[in-house]
C-alpha positions as CSV (number, residue, x, y, z in Angstrom):
1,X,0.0,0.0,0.0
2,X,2.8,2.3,0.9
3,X,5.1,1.9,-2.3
4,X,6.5,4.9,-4.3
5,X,3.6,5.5,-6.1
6,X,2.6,9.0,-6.8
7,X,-0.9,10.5,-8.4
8,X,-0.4,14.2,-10.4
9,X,-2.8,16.9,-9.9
10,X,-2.5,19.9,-12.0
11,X,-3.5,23.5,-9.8
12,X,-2.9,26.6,-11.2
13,X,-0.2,28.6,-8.6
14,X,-0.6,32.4,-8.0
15,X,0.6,33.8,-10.9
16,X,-2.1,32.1,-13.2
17,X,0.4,29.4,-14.6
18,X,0.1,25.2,-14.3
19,X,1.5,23.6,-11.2
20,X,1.7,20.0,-10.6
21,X,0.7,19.0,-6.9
22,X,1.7,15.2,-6.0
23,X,0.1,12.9,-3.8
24,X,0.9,9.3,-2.6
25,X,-1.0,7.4,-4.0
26,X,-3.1,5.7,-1.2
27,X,-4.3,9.2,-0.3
28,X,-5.4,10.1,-3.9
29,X,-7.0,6.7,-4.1
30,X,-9.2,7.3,-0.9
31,X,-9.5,11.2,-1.4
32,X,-10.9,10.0,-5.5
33,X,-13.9,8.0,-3.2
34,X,-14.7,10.6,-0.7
35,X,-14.7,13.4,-2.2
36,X,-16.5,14.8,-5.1
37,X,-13.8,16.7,-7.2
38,X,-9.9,16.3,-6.1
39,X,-8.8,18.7,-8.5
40,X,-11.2,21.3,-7.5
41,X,-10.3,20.8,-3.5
42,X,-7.0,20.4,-4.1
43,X,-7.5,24.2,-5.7
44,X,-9.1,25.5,-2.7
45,X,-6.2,24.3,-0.2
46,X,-3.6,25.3,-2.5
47,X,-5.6,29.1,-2.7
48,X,-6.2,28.8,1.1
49,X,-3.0,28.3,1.7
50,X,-1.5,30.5,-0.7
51,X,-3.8,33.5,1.1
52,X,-2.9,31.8,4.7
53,X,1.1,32.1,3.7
54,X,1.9,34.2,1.4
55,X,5.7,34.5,2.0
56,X,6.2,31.1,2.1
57,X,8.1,28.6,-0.7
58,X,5.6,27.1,-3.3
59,X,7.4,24.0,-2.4
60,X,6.3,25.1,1.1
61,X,2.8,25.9,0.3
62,X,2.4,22.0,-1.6
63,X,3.9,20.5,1.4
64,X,1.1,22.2,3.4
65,X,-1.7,21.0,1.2
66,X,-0.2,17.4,0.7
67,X,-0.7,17.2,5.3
68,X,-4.2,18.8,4.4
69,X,-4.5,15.7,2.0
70,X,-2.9,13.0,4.1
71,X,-4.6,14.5,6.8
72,X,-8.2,14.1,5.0
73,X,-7.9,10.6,3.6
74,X,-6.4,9.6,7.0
75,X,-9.9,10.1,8.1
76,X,-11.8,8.2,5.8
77,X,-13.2,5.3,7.0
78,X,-11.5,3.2,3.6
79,X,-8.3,3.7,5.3
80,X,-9.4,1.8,8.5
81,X,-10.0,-1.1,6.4
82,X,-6.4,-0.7,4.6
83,X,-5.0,-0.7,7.7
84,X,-7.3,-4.0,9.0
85,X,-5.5,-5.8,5.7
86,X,-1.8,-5.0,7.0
């Protein structure tokens, strides 16, 4: 479950132009069940955060949103049973 597999989403950044935001896998797996539109949430977070910390890195600002991520799929109920199979 935990290998090196990465999903890609594409954001836009503050300046208008095409980012790339990557998530492990498991958590884009889980986040693609319980939520209605990654891309779009993954959008929000990213702007949230943007607003939130404006002086920091972008590299910064993704790591923030990738613990949001983690953070969400963590509480999905799919990853108690993920865990269960371990």
């Amino acid at each position: 479950m935990f290998e090196d597999e990465k999903t890609n989403y594409s954001i836009v950044d503050e300046e208008g132009s095409r980012s790339t935001l990557t998530l492990d896998k498991w958590a884009a797996d889980i986040l693609q069940v319980e939520l209605q539109d990654v891309h779009e949430w993954l959008q929000q977070k990213f702007d949230l955060v943007t607003a939130k910390f404006p002086n920091e890195t972008r590299r910064k600002r993704g790591d923030y949103v990738r613990a949001l991520a983690y953070r969400e799929a963590e509480k999905s109920p799919h990853m108690a049973d993920i865990l269960k199979n371990l």
